[in-house]
Backbone of each chain as ProteinMPNN parsed JSONL, in Angstrom:
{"seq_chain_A": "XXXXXXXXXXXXXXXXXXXXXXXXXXXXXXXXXXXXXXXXXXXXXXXXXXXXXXXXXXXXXXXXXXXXXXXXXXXXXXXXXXXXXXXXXXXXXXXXXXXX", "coords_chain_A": {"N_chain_A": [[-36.93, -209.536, 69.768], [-38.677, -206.399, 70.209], [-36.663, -203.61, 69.13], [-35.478, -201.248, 70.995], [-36.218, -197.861, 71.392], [-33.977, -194.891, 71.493], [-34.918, -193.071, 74.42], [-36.676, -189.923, 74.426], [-36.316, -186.796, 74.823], [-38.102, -185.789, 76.335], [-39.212, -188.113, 77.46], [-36.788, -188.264, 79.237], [-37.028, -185.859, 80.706], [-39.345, -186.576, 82.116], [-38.46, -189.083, 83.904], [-35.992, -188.367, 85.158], [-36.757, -186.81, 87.389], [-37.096, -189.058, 89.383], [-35.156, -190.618, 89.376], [-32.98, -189.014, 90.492], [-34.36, -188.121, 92.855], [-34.269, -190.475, 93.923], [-31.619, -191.288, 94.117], [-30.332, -189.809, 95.952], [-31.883, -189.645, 98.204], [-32.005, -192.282, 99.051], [-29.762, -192.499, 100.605], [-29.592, -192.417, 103.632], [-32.105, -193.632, 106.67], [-35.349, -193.316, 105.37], [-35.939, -193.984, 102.769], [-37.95, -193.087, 101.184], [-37.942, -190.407, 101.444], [-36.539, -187.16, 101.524], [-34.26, -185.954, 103.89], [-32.629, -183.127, 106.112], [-29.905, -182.892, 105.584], [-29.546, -184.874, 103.436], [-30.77, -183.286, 101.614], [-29.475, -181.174, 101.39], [-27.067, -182.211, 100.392], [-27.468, -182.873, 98.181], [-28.263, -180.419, 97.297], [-25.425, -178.889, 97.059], [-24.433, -180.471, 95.09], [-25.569, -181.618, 93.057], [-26.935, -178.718, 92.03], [-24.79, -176.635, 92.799], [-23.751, -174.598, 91.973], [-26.164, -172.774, 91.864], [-26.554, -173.151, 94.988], [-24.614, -172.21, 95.877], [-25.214, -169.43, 95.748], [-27.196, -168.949, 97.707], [-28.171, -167.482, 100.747], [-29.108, -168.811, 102.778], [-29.18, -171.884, 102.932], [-31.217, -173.736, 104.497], [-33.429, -172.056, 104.883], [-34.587, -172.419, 102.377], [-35.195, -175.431, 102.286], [-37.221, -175.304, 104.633], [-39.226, -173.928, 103.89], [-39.84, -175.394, 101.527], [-40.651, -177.393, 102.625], [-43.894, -178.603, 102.89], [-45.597, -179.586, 104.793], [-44.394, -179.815, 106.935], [-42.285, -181.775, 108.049], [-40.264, -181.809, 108.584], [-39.156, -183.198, 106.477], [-38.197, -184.278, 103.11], [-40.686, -184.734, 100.908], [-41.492, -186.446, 97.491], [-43.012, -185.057, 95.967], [-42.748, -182.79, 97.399], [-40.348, -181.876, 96.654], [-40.247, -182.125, 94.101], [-41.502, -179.863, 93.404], [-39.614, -177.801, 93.471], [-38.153, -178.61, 91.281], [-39.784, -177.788, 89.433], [-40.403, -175.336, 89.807], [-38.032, -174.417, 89.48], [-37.483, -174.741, 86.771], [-40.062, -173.125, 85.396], [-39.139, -171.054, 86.274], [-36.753, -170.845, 84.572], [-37.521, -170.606, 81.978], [-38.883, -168.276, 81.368], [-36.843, -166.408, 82.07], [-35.418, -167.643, 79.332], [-37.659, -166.794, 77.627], [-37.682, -164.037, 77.998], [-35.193, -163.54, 77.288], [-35.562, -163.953, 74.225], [-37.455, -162.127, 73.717], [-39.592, -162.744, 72.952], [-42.771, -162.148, 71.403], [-45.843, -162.02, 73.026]], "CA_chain_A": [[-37.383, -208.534, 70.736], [-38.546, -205.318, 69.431], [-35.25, -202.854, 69.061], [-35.627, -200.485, 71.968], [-35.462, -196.311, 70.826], [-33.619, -194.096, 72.333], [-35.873, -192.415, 74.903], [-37.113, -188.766, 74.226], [-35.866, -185.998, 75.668], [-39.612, -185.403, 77.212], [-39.177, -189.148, 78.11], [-35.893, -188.366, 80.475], [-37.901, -185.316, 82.109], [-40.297, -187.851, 83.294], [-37.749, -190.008, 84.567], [-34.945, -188.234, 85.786], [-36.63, -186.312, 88.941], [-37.318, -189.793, 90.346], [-33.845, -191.252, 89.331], [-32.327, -188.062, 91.032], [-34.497, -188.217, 93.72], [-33.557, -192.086, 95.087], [-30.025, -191.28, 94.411], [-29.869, -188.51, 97.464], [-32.779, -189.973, 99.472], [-31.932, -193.571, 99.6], [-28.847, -192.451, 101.354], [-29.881, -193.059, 104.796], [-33.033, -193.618, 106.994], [-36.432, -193.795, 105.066], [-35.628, -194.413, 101.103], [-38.948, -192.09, 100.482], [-37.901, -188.729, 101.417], [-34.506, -186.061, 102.08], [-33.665, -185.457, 105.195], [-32.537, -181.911, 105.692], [-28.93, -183.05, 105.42], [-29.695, -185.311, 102.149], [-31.578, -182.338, 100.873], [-28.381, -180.191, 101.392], [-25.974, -182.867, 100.015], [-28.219, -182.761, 96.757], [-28.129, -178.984, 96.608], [-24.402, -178.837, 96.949], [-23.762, -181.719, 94.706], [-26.624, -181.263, 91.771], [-26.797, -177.466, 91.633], [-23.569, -175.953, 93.458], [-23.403, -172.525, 91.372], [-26.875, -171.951, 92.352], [-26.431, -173.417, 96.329], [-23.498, -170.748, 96.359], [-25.785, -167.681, 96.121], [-28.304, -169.069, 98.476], [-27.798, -166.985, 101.979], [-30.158, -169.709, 104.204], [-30.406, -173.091, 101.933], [-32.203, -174.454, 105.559], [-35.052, -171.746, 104.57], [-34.773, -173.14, 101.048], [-36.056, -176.621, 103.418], [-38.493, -174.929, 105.382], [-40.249, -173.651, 102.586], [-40.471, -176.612, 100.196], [-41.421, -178.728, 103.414], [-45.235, -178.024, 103.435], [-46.161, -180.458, 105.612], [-43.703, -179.565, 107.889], [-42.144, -182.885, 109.332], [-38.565, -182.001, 108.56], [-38.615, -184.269, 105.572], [-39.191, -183.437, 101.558], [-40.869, -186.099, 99.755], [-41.066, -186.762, 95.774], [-44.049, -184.127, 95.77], [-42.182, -181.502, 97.586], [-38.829, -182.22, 95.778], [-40.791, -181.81, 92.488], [-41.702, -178.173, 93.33], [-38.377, -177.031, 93.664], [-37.707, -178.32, 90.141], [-41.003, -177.383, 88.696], [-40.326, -173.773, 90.02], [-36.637, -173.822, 88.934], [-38.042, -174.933, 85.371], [-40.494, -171.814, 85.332], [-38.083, -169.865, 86.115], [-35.77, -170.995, 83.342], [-38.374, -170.716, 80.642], [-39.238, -166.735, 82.025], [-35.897, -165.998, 81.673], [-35.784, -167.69, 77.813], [-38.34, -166.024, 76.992], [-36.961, -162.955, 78.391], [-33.77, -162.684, 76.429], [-35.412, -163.897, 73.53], [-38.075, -161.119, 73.411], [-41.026, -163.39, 72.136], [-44.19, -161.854, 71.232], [-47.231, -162.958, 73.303]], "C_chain_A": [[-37.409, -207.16, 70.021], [-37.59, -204.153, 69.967], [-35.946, -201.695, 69.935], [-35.195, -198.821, 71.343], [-34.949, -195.815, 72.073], [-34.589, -193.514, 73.15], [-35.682, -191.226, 74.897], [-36.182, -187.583, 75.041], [-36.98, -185.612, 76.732], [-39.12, -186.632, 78.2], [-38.334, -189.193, 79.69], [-36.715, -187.279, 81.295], [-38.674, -185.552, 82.699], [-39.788, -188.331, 84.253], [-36.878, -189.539, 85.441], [-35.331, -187.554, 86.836], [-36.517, -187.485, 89.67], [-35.617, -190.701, 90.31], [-32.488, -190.189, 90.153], [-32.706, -188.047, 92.946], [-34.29, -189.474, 94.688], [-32.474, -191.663, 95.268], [-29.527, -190.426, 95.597], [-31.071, -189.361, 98.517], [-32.682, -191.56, 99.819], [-30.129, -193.993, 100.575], [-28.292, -193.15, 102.811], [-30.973, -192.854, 105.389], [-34.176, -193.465, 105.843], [-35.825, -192.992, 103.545], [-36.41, -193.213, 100.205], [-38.926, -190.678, 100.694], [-36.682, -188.543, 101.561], [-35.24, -185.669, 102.986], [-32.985, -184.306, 104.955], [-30.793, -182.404, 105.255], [-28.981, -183.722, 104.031], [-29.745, -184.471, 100.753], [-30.214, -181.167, 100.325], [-27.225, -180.861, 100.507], [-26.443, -182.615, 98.34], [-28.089, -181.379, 96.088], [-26.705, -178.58, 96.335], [-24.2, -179.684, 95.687], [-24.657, -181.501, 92.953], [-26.668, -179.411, 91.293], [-26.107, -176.509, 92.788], [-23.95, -174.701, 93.245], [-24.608, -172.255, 92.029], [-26.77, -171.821, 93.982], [-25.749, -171.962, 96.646], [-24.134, -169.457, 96.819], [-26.705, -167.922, 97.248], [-27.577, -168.754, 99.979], [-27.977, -168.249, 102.731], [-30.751, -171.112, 103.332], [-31.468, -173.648, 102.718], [-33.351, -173.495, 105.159], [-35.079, -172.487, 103.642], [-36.068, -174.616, 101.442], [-36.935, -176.43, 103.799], [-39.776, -174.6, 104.72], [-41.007, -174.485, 101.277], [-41.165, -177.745, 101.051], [-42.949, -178.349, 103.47], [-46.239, -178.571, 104.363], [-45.486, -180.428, 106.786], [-42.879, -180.604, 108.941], [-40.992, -182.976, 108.86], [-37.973, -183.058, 107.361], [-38.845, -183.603, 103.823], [-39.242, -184.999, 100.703], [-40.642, -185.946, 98.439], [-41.849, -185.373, 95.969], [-43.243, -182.858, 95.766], [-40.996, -181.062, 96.967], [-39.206, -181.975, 94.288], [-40.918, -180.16, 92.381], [-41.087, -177.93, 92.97], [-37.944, -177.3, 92.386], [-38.593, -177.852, 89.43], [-40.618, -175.415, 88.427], [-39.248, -173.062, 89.297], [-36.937, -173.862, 87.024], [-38.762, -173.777, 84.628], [-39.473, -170.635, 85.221], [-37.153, -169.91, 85.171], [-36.407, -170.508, 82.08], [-38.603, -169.283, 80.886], [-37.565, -166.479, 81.49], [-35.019, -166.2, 80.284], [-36.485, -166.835, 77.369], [-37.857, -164.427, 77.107], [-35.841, -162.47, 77.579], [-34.377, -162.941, 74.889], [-37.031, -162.867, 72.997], [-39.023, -161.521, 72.46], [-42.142, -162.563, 72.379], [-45.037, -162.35, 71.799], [-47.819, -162.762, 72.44]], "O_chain_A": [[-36.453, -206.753, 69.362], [-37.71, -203.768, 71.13], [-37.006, -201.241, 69.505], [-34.068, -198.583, 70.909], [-35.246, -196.092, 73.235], [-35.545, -193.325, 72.397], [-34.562, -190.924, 75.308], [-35.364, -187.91, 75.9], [-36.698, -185.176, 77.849], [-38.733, -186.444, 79.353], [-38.692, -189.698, 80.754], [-37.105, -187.585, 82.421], [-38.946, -184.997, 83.763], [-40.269, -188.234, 85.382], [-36.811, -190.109, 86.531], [-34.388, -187.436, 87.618], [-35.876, -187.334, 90.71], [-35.152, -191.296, 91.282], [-31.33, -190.568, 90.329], [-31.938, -187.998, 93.907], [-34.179, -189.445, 95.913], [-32.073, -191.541, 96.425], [-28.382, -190.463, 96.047], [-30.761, -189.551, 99.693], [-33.263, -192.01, 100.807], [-29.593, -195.032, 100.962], [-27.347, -193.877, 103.117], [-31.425, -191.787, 104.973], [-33.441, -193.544, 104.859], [-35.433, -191.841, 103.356], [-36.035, -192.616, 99.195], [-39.735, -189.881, 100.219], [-35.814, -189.404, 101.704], [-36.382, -185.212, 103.035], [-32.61, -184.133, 103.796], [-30.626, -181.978, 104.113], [-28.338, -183.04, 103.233], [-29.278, -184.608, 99.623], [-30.081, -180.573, 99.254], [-26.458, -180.102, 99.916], [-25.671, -182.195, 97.478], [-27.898, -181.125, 94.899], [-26.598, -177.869, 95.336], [-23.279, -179.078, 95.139], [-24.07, -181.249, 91.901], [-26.386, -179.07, 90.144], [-26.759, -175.778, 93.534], [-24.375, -173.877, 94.055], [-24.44, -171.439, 92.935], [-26.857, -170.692, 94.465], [-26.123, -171.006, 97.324], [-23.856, -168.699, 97.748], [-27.024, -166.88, 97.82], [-26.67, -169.46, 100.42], [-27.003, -168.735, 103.306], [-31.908, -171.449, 103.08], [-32.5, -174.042, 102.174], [-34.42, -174.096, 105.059], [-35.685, -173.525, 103.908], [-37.234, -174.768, 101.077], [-37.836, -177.223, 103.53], [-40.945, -174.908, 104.948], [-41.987, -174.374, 100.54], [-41.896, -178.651, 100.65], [-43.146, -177.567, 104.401], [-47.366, -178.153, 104.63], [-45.983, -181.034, 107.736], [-42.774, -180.459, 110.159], [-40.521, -184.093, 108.647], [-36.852, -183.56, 107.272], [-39.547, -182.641, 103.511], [-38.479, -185.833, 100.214], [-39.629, -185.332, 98.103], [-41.065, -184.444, 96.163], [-43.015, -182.093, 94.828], [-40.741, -179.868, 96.809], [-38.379, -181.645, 93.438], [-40.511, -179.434, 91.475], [-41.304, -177.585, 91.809], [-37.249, -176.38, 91.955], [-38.084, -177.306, 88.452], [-40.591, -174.647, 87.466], [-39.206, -171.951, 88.768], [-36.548, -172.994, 86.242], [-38.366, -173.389, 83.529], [-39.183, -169.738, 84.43], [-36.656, -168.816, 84.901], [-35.709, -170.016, 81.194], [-38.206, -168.959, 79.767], [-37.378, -166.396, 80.276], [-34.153, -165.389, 79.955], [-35.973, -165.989, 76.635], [-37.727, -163.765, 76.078], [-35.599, -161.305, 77.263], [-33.815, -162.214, 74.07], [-37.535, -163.06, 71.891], [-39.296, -160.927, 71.417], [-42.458, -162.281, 73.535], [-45.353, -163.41, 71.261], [-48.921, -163.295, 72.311]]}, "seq_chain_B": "XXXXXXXXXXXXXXXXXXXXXXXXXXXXXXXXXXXXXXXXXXXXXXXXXXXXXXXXXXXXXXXXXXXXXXXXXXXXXXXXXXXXXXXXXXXXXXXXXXXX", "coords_chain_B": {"N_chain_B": [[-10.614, -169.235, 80.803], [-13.275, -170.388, 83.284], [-13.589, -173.782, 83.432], [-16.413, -175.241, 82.003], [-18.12, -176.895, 83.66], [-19.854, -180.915, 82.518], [-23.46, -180.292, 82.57], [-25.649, -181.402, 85.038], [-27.821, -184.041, 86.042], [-29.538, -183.283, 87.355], [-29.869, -180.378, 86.53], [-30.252, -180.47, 83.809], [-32.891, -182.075, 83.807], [-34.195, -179.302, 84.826], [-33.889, -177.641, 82.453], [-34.375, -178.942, 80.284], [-37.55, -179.038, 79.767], [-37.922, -176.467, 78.642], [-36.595, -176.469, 76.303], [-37.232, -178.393, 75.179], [-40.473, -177.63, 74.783], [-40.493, -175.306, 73.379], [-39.588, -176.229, 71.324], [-41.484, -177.139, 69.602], [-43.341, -175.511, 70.337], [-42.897, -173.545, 68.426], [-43.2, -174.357, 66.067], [-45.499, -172.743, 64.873], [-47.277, -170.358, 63.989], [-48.028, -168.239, 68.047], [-45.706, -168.046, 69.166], [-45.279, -168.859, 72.079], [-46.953, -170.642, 72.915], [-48.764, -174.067, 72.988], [-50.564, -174.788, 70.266], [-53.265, -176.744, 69.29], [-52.702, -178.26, 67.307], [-49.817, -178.73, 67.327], [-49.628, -179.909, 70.235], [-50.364, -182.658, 69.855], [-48.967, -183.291, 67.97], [-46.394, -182.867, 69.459], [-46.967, -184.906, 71.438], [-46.994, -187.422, 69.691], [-44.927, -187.932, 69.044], [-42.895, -187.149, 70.826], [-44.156, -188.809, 73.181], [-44.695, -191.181, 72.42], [-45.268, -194.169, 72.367], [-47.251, -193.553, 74.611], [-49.205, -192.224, 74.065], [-50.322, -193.701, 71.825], [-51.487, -195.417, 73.342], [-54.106, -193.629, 74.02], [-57.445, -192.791, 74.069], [-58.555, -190.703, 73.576], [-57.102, -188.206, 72.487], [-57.409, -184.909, 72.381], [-58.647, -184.912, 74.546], [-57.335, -185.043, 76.659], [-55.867, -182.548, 75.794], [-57.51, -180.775, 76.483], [-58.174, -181.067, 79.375], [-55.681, -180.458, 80.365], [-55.529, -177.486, 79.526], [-56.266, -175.161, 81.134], [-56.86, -172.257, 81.21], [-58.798, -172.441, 78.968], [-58.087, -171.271, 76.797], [-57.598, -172.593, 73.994], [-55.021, -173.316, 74.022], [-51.73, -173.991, 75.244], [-49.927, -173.239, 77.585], [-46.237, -172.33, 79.291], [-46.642, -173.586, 81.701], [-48.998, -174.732, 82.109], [-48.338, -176.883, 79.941], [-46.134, -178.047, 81.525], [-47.549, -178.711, 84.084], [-48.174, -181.306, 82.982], [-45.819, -182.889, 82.263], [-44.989, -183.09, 84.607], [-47.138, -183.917, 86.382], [-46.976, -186.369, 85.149], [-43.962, -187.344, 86.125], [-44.784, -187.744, 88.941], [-46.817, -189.527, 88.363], [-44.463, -191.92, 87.596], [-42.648, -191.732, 89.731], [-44.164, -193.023, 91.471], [-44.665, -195.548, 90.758], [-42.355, -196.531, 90.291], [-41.606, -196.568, 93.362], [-43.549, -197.989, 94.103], [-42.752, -200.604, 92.85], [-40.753, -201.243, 94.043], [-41.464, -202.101, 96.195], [-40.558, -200.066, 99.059], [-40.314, -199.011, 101.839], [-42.686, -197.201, 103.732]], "CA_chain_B": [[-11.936, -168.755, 81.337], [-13.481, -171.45, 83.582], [-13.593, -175.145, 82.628], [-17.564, -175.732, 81.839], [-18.252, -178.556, 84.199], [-20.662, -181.112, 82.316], [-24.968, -180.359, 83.552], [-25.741, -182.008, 86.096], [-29.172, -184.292, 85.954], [-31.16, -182.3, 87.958], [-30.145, -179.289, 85.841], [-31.38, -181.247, 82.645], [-34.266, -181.328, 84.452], [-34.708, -178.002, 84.73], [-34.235, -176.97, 81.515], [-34.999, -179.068, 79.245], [-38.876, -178.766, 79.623], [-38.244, -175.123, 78.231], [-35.952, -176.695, 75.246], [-38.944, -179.155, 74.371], [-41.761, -176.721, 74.422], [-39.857, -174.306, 72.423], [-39.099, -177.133, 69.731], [-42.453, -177.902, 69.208], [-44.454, -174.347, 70.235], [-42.399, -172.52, 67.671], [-43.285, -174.623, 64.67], [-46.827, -171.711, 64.031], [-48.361, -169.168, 65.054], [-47.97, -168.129, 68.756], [-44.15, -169.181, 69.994], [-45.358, -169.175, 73.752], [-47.988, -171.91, 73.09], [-48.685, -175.019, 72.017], [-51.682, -175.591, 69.589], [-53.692, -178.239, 69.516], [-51.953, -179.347, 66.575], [-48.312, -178.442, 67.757], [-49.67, -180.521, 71.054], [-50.529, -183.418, 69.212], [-47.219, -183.407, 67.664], [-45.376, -183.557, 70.541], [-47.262, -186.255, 72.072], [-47.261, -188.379, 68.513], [-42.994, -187.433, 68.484], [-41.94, -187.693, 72.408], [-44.952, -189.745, 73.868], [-45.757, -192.047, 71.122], [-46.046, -194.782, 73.452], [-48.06, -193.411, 75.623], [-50.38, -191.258, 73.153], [-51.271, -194.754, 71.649], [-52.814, -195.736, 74.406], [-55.058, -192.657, 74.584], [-58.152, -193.358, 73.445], [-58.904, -189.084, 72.87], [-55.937, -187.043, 73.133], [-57.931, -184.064, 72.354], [-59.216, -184.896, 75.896], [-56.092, -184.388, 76.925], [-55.46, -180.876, 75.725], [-58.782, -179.483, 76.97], [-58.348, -181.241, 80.747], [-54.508, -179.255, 80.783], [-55.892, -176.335, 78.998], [-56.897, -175.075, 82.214], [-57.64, -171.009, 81.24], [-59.165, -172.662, 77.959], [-57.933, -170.809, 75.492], [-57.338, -173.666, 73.075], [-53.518, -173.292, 73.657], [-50.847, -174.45, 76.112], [-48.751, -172.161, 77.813], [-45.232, -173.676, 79.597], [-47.478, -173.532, 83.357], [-49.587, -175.92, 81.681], [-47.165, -178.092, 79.106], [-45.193, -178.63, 82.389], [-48.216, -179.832, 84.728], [-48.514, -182.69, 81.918], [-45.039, -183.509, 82.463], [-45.35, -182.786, 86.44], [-47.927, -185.224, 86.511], [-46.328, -188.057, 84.601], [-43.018, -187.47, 86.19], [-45.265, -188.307, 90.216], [-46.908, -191.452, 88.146], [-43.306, -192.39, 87.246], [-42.618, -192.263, 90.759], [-45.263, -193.811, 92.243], [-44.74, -196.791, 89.884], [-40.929, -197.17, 90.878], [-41.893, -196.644, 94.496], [-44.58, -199.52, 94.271], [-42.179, -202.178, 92.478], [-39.16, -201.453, 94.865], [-41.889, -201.706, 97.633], [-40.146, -199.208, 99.715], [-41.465, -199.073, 103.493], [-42.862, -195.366, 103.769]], "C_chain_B": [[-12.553, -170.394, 82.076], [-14.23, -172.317, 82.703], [-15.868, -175.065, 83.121], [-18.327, -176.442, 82.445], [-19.977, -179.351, 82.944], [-22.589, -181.174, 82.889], [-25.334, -181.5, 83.99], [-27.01, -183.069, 85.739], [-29.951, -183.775, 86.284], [-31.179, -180.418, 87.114], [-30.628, -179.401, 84.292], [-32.604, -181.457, 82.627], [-34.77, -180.296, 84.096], [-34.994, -177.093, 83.404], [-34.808, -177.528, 80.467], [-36.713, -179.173, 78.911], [-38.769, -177.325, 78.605], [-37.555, -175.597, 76.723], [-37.103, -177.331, 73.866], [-39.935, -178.947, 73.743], [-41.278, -175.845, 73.554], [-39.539, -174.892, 71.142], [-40.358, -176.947, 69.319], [-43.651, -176.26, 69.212], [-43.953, -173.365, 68.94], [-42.252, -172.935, 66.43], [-44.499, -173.605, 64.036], [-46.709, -171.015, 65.079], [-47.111, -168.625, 66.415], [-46.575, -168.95, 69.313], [-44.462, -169.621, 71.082], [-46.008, -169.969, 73.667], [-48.224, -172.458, 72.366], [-50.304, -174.892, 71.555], [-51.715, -176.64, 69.393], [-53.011, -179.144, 68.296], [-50.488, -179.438, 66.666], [-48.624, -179.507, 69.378], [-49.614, -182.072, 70.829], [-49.54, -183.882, 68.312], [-46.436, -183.956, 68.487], [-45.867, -184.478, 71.018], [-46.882, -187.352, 71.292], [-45.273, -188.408, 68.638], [-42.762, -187.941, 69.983], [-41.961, -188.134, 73.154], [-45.342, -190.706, 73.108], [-46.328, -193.321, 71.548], [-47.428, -194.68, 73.926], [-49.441, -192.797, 74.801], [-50.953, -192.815, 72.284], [-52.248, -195.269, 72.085], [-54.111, -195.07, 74.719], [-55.593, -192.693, 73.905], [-58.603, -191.702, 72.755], [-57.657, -187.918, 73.335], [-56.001, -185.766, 73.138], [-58.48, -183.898, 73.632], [-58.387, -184.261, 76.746], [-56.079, -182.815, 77.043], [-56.463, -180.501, 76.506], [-58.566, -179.905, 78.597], [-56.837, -179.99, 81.005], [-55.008, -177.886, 80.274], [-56.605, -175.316, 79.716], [-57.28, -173.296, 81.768], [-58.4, -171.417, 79.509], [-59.451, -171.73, 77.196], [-57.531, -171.212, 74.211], [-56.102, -173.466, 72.74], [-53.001, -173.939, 75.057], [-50.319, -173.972, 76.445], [-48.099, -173.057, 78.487], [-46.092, -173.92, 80.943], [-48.446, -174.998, 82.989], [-49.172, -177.184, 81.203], [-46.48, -178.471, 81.101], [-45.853, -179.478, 83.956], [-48.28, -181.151, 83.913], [-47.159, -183.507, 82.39], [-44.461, -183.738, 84.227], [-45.81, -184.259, 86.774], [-47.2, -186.606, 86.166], [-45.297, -188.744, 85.626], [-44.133, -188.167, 87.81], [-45.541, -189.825, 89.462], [-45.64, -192.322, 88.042], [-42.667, -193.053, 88.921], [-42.997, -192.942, 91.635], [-44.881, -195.07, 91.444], [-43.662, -197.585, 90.532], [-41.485, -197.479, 92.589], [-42.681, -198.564, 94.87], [-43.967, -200.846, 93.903], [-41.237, -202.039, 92.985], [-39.831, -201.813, 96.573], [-41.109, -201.423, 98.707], [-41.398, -199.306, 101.223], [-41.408, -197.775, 103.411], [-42.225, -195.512, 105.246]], "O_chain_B": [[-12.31, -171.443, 81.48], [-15.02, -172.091, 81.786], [-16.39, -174.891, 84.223], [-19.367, -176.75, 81.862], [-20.921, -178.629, 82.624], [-22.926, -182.129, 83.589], [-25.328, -182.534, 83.323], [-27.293, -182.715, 84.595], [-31.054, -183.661, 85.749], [-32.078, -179.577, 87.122], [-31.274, -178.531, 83.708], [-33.378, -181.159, 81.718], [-35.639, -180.185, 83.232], [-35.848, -176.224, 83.229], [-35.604, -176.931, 79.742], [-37.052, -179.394, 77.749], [-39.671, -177.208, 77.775], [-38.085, -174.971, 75.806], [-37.498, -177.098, 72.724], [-40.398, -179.475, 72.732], [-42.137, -175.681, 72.687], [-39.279, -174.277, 70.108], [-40.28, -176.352, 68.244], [-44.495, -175.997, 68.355], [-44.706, -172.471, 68.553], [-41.516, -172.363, 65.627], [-44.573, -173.563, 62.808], [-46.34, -170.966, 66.253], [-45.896, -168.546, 66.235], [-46.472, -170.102, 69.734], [-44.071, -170.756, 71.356], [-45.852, -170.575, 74.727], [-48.166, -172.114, 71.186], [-51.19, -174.897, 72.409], [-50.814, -177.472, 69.287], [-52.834, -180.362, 68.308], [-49.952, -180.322, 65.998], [-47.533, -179.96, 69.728], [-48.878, -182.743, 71.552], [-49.493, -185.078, 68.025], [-45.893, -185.061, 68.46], [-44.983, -185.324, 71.153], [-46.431, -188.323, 71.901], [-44.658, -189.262, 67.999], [-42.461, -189.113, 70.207], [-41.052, -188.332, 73.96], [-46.515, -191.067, 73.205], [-47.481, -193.668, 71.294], [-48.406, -195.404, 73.742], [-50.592, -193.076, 75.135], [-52.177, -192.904, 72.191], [-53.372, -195.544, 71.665], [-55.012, -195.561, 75.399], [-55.079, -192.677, 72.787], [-58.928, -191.583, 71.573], [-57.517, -187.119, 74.261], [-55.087, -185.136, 73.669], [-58.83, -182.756, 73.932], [-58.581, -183.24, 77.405], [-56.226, -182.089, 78.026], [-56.123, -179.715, 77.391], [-58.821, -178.927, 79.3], [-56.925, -178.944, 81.647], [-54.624, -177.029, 81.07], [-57.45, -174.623, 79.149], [-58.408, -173.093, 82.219], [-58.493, -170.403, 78.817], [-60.563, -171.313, 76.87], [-57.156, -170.4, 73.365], [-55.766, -173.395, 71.558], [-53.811, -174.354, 75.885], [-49.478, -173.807, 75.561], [-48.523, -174.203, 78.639], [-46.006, -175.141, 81.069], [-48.458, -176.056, 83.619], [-49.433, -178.278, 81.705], [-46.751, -179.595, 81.524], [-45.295, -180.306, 84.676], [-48.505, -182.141, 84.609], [-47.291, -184.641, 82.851], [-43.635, -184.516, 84.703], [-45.242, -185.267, 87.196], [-46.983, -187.6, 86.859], [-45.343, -189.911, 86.014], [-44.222, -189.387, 87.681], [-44.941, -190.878, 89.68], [-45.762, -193.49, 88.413], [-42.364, -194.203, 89.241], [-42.31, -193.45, 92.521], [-44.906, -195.864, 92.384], [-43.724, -198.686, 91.079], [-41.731, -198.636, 92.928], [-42.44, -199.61, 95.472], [-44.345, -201.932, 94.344], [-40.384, -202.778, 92.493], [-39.24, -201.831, 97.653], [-40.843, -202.374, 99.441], [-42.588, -199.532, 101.441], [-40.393, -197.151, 103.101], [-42.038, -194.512, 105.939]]}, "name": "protein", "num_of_chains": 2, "seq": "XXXXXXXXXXXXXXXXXXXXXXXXXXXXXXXXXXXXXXXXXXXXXXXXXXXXXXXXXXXXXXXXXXXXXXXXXXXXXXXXXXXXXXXXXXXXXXXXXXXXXXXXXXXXXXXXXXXXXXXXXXXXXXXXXXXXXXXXXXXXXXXXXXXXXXXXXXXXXXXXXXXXXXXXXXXXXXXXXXXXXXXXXXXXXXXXXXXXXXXX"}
């Protein structure tokens, strides 16, 4: 059997929103989305330090729901890291005072 | 001084897209973006899989290359991995057939 590589570091940022996202949404009721309580258990539980500063995490919810049915699928659950990702890379770049 | 706790998955997530692009945009030229041959790199290095399969990976760059300036900025590099990461899900989704 051909010897399996380690997978990439690109490889796990493929993988790991959807291995993040079962692990909180297959909690309880429908497997395919967070529930606002799921959604909250995830923000506490995955990124605390940031949860802490957040006044209103339920806007946090309201805002990533765009469909509005009280639920956040893979899609909408992707934003929120997509955005947090942007924002990480802005603030790299930021301290390290790259040249456009 | 407080204990470190080890990052979380979903904060591996978050950053390492910016760790990635920064390996690979900051071998020439322009640090903030990938050239087509710094793109082609990383695909051949952290997709090699998957870049086999692609019959023009130059196709590639120019469909993400969305203000086509024959570079990559992270807004772009990170729809590529955006994208993958939904097919990823959609894939799992479909072989756990999950009831929506």
């Amino acid at each position: 059997m051909a010897k399996m590589s380690s997978p990439t570091e690109t490889k796990q940022c493929i993988e790991s929103p959807t291995a993040v996202f079962q692990k909180f949404a297959g909690k309880a009721g429908n497997n395919c989305t967070l529930s606002k309580t799921e959604f909250l258990t995830f923000m506490n539980t995955e990124l605390a330090a940031f949860t802490k500063n957040q006044k209103d995490p339920d806007r946090m919810m309201k805002k990533l729901d765009l469909n509005t049915d009280g639920q956040l699928d893979f899609q909408e659950f992707l934003n929120l890291i997509g955005g947090m990702a942007v924002a990480c890379h802005d603030s790299f770049t930021r301290s390290t005072h790259f040249q456009k």
